[in-house]
TORNUBA-599295 format. One record per residue (C-alpha): residue in one letter; x negated, z, y; residue number from 1. Coordinates in steps of 0.1 Angstrom, whole numbers, plus 5000, padded with zeros to 4 digits. Each point is the difference from the previous one (the first is absolute). Layout:
<atoms>
[atom 'A' [X Z Y] NUM];
...
</atoms>
This chain:
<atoms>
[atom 'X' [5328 5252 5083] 1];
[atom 'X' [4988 4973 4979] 2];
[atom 'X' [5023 4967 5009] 3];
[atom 'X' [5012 4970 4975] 4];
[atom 'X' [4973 4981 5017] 5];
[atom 'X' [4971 5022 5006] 6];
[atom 'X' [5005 5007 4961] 7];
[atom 'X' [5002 4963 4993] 8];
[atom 'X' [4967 4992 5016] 9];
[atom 'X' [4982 5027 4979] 10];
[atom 'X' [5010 4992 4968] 11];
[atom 'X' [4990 4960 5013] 12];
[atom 'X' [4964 5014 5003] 13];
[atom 'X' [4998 5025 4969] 14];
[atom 'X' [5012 4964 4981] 15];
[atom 'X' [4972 4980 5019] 16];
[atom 'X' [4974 5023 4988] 17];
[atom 'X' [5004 4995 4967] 18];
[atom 'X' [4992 4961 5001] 19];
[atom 'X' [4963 4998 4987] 20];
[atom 'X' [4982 4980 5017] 21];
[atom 'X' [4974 4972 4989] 22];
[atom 'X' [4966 4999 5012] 23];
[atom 'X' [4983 4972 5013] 24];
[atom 'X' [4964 4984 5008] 25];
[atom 'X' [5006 4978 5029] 26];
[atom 'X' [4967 4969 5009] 27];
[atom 'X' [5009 5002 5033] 28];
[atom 'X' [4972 4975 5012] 29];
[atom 'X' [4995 4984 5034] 30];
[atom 'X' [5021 5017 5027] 31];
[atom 'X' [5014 4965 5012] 32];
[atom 'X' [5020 5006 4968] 33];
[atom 'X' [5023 5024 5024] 34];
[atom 'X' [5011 4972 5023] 35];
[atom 'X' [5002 4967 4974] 36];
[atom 'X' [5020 4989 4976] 37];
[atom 'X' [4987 4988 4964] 38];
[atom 'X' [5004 5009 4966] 39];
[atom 'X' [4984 5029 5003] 40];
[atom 'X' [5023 5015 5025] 41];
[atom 'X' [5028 4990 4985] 42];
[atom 'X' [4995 5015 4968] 43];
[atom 'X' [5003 5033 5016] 44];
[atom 'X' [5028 4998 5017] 45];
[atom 'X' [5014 4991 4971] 46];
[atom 'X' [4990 5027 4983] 47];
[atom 'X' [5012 5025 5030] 48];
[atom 'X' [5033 4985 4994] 49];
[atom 'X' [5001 5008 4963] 50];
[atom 'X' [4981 5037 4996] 51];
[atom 'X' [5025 5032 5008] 52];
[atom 'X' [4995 5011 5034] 53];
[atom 'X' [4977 5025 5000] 54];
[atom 'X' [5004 5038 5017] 55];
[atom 'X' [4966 4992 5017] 56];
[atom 'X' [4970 4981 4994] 57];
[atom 'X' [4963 5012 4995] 58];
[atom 'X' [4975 4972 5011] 59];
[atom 'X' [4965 5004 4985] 60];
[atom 'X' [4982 4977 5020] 61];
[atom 'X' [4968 4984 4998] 62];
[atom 'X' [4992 5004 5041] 63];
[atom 'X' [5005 5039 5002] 64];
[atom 'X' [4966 5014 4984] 65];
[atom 'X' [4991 5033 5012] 66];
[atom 'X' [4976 5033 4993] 67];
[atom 'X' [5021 5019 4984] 68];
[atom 'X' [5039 4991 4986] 69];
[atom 'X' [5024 5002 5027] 70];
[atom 'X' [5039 4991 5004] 71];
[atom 'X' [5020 4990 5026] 72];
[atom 'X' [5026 5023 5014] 73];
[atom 'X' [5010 4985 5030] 74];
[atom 'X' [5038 4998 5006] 75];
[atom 'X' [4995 4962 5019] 76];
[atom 'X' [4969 4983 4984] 77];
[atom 'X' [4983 4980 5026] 78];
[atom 'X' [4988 4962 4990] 79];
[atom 'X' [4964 4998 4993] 80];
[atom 'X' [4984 4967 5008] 81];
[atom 'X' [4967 4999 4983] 82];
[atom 'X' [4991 4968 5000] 83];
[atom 'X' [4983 4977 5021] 84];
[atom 'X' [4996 4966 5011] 85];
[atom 'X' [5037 4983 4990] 86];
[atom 'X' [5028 4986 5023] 87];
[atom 'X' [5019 5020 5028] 88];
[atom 'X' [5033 4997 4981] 89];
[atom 'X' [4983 5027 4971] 90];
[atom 'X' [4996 5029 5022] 91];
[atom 'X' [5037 4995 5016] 92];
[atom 'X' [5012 5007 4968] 93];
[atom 'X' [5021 5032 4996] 94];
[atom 'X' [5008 5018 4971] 95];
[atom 'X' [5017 5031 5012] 96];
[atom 'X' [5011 5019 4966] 97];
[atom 'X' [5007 5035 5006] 98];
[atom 'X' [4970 5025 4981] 99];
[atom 'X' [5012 5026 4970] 100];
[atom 'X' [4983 5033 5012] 101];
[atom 'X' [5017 5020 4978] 102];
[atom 'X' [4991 4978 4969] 103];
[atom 'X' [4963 5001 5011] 104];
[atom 'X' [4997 5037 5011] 105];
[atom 'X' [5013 5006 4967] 106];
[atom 'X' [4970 4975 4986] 107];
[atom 'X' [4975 5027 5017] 108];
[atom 'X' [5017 5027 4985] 109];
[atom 'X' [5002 4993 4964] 110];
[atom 'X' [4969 4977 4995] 111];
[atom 'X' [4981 5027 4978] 112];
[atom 'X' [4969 4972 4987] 113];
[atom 'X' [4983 4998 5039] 114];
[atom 'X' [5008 5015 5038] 115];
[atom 'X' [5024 4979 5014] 116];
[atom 'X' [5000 5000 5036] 117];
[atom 'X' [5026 4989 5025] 118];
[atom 'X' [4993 4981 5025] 119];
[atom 'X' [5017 4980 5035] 120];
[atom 'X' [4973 4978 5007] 121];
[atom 'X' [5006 4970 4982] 122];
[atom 'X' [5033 4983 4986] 123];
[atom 'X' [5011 4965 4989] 124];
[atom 'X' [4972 4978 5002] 125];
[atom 'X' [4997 4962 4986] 126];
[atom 'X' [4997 5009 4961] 127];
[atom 'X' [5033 5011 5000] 128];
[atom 'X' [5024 4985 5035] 129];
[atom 'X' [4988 4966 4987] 130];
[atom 'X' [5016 5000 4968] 131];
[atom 'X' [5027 5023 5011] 132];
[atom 'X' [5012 4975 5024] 133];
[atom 'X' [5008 4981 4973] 134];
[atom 'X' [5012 5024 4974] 135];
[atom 'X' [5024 5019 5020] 136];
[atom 'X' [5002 4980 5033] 137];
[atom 'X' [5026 5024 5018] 138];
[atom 'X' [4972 5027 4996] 139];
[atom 'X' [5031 5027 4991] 140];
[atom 'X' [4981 5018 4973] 141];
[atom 'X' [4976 5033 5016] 142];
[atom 'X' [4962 4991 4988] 143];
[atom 'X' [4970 5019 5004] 144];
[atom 'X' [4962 4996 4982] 145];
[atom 'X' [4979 5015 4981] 146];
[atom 'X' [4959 4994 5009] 147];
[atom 'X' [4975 4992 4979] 148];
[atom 'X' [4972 5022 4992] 149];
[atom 'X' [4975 4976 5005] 150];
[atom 'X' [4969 5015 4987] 151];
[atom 'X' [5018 5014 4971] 152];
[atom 'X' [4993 4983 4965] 153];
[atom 'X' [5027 4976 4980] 154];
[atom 'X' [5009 5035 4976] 155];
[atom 'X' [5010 5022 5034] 156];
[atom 'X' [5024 4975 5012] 157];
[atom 'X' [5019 4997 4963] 158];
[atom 'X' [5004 5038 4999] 159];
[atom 'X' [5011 5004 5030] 160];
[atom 'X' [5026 4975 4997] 161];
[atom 'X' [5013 5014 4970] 162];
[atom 'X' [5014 5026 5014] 163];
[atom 'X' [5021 4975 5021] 164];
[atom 'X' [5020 4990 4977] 165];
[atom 'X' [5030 5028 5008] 166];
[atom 'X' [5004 4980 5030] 167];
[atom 'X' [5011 4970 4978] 168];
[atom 'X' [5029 5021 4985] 169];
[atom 'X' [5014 5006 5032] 170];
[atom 'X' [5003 4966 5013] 171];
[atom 'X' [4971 4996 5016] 172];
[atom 'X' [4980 4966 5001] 173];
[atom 'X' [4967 5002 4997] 174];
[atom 'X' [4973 4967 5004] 175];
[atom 'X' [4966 4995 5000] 176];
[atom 'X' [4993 4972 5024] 177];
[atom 'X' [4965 4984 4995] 178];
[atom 'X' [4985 4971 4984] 179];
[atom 'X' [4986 4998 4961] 180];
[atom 'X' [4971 4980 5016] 181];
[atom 'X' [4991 5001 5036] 182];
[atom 'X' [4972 4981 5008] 183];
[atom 'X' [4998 4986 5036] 184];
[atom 'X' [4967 4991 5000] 185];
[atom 'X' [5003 4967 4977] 186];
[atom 'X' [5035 4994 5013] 187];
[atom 'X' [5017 4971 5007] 188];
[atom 'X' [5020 5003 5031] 189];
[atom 'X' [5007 4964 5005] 190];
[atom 'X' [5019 4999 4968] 191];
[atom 'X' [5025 5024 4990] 192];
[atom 'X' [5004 4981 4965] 193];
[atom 'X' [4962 4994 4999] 194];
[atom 'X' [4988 5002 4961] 195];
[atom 'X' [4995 5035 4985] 196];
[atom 'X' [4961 5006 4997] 197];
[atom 'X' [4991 5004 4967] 198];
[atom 'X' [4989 5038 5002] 199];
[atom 'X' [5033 5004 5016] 200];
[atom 'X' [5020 4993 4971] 201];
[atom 'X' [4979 5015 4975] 202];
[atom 'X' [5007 5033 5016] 203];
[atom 'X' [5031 4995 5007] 204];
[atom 'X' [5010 4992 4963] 205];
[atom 'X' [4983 5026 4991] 206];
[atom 'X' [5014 5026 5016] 207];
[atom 'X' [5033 4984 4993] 208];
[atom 'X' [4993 5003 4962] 209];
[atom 'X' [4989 5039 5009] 210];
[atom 'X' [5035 5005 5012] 211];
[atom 'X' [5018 4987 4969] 212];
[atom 'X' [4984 5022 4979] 213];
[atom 'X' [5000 5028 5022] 214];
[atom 'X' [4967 5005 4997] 215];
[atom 'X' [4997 5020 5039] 216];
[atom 'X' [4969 5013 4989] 217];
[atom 'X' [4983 4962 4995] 218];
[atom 'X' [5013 4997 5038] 219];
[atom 'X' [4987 5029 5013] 220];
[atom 'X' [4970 4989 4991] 221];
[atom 'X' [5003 4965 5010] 222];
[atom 'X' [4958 4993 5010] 223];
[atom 'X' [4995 5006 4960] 224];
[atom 'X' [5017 4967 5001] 225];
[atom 'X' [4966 4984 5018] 226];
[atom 'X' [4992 4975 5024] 227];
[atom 'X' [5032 4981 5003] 228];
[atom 'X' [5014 5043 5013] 229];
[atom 'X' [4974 5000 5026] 230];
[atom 'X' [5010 4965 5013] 231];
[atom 'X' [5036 5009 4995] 232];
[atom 'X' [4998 5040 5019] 233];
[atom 'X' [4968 4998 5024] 234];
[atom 'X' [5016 5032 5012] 235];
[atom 'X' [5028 5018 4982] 236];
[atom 'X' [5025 5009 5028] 237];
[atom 'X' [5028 4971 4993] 238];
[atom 'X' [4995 5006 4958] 239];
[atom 'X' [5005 5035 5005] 240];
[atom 'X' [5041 5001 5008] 241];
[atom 'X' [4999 4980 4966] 242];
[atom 'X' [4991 5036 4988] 243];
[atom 'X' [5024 5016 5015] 244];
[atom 'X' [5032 4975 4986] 245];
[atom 'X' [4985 5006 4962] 246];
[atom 'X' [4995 5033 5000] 247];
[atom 'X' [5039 5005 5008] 248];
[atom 'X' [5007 4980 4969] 249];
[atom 'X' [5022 5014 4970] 250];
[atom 'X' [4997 4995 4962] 251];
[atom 'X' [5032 4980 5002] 252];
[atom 'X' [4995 4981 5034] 253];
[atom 'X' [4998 4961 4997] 254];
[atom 'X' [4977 4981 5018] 255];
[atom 'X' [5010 4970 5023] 256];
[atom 'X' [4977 4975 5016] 257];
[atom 'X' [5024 4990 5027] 258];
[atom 'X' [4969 4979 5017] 259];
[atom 'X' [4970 4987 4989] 260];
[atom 'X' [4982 4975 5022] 261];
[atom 'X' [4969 4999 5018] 262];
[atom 'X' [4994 4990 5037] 263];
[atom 'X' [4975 4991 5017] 264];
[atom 'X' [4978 4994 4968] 265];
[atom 'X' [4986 5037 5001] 266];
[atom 'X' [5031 5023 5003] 267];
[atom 'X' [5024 5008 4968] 268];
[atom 'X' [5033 5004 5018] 269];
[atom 'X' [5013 5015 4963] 270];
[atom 'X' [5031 5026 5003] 271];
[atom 'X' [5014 5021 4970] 272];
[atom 'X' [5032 5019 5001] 273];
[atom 'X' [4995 5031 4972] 274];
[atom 'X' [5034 5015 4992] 275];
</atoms>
């Protein structure tokens, strides 16, 4: 017998699955970002406050590359801590979201463009608890990732992303969290509002202007763009969720640049909300 209530609570979730969600690129930059308190981290919990809660979120992040495309499944995602070197008080942090097996066993199912492959092994790691500590601090949404191909080219990653977008339409949040340019090598770490380097901005403009026109295919092939791309990407793993967030982009989807600073001189800590 189906009761007042139990009915009640189903026709709640049939009406939160037709909320399409946005999808967003987040510059998640230096971890420390998880534990202070700028302008940087306030914008997103500003903007956690003012998107529709999501069903679940899917977190593309720039610190889960694999062999092969693989998503998590596990029920109680454990905190990754890949990073190294930074104060006691970042690995105590806990972000203790619940996972969305269903939503990613389903992911491995329908996923026609490659073999997605589920997986245990990994969980939330710094790419997405640091930003999600800000965006939905009482970490009541489930949230699970998707890896990253890594030897795959630009192309592989926009197909298969593609056929993500379903997810959107059923009220799930899906975000890229990377950096536009992610170069530690000339960074500045003693000055978080250090001057953008010249190649820096070139890149990032560019790709900016890329975005307007929606031309994806200029930033798929972003190292046509020359030296200021191979300054800008030395290695492609925190440009690739970019990818992913503009390939789930609809004819009719605005674009919002909801951040757009640099820190640290060398990192673009630019976030776009599509939809």
């Amino acid at each position: 017998m189906i009761t007042i209530k139990t009915w009640a609570s189903k026709l709640e979730e049939l009406e939160e699955t037709k909320i399409k969600m946005p999808s967003l690129f987040i510059g998640h930059g230096s971890p420390m970002n998880a534990i202070e308190q700028n302008d940087f981290t306030q914008t997103l919990h500003n903007l956690g406050q003012s998107l529709n809660k999501p069903k679940a979120i899917l977190c593309i992040s720039a610190h889960w590359t694999t062999k092969g495309t693989f998503v998590d499944i596990s029920p109680k995602p454990k905190m990754i801590y890949d990073m190294y070197g930074f104060p006691k008080e970042l690995y105590e942090i806990k972000y203790q979201a619940k996972g969305a097996p269903e939503i990613a066993d389903k992911i491995s199912k329908t996923i026609t463009y490659t073999t997605v492959q589920k997986s245990t092994s990994w969980g939330l790691d710094h790419g997405t608890w640091s930003i999600l500590k800000h965006l939905y601090p009482k970490a009541d949404i489930p949230t699970f990732q998707l890896s990253i191909n890594y030897k795959q080219p630009m192309q592989y990653h926009y197909d298969l992303a593609k056929q993500l977008r379903k997810l959107r339409e059923n009220g799930v949040l899906i975000i890229g969290s990377g950096n536009l340019t992610h170069n530690l090598k000339n960074i500045d770490l003693h000055d978080i509002n250090a001057k953008p380097r010249d190649w820096a901005l070139e890149f990032d403009t560019k790709i900016k202007s890329f975005i307007n026109e929606k031309n994806h295919k200029a930033i798929i092939d972003y190292q046509k763009i020359g030296k200021s791309a191979n300054l800008a990407v030395p290695e492609p793993s925190h440009f690739i969720p970019l990818i992913y967030t503009l390939a789930l982009q609809d004819n009719n989807d605005e674009i919002d640049y909801f951040y757009d600073k640099f820190h640290y001189g060398t990192l673009s800590m630019r976030c776009l909300k599509i939809g």
